[in-house]
C-alpha positions as CSV (number, residue, x, y, z in Angstrom):
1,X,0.0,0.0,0.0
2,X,1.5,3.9,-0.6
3,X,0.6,6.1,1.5
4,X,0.9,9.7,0.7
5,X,0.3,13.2,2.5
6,X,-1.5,15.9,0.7
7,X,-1.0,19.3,2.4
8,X,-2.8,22.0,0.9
9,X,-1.4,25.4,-0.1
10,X,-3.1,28.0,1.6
11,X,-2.9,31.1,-0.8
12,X,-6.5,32.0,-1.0
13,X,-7.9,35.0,1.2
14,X,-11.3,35.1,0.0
15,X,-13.9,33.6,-3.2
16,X,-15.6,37.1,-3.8
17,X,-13.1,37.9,-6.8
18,X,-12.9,35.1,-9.0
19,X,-9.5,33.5,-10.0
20,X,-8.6,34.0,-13.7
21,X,-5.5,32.7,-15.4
22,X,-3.3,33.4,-18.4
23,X,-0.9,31.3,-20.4
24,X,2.1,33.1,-21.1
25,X,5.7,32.7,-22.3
26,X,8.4,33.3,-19.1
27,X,11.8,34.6,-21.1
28,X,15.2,34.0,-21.4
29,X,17.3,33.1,-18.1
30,X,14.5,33.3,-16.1
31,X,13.9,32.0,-12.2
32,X,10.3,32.7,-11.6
33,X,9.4,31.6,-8.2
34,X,6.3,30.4,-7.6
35,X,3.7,33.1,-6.2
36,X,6.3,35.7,-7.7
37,X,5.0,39.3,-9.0
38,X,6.0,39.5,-12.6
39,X,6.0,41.9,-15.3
40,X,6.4,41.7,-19.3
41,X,9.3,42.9,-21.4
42,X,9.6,44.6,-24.3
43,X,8.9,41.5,-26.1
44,X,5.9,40.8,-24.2
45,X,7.3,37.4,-22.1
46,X,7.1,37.1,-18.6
47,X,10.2,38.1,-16.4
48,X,10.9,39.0,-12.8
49,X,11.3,42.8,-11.5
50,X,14.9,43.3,-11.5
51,X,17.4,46.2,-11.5
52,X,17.5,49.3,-9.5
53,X,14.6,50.8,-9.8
54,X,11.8,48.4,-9.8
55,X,8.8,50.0,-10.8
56,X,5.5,47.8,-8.9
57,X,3.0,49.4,-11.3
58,X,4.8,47.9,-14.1
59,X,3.3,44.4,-12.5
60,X,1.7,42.1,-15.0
61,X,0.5,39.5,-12.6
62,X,1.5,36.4,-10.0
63,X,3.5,33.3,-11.5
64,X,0.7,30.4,-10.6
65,X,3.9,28.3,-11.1
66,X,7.5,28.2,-10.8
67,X,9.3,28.0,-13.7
68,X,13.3,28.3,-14.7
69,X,14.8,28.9,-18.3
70,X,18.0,29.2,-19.9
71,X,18.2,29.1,-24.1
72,X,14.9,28.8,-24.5
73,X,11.5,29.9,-23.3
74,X,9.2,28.2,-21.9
75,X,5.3,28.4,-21.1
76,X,4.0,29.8,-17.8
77,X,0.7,30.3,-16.0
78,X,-0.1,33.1,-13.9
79,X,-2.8,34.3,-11.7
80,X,-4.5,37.5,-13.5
81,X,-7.2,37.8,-10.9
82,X,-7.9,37.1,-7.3
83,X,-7.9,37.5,-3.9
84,X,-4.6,36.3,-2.0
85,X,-2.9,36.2,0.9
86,X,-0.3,39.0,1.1
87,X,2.3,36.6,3.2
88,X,1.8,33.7,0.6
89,X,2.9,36.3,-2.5
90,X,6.9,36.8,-3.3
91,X,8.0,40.5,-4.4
92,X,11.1,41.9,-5.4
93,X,14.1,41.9,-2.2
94,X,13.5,45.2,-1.2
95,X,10.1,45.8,-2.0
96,X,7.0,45.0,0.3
97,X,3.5,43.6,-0.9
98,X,2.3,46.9,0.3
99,X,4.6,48.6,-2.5
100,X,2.5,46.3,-5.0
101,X,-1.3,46.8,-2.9
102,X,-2.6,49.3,-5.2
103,X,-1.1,48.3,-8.6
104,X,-2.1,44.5,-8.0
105,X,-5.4,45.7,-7.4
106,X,-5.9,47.5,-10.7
107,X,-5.2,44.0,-12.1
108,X,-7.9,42.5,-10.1
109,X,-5.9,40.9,-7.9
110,X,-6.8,41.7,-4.3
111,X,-4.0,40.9,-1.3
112,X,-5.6,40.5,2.5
């Protein structure tokens, strides 16, 4: 007999806002975190906030997924809408998930 454990994220803060998602395309020499912020490039794939002065309204939504590429890219699904908990979500070092409160919840994506 196997026995396994299931043990349940808990990422949810509400079911008022329904959860939507998006496929996407994560770019070159990416390491998206699970539950990570992310934001487009110029060429419309996914990447983390990076540099020196990240910008939270340029966030694009939450990486359902973690996902890690190199030479090529790769597919990705992230959370467009939602409500979440603002301990489960990941944000730039730096940066606070009150830096990305408002922005998120332009997107529809609400953090308790």
């Amino acid at each position: 007999m196997i026995t396994e454990e299931f043990s349940p994220e808990n990422i949810f803060a509400g079911n008022v806002m329904p959860v939507v998602t998006e496929k996407a395309v994560a770019a070159l020499n990416q390491n998206i975190t699970k539950l990570s912020v992310v934001e487009k490039d110029a060429q419309g794939n996914i990447v983390i906030p990076s540099g020196a002065e990240i910008d939270p309204g340029k966030a694009y939504g939450i990486a359902s997924e973690g996902v890690v590429t190199t030479d090529e890219t790769k597919n990705i699904v992230l959370y467009m809408t939602g409500e979440f908990k603002g301990t489960s979500i990941i944000v730039p070092e730096g940066k606070t998930i009150e830096d990305y409160r408002v922005p998120l919840r332009k997107l529809g994506i609400f953090t308790k």
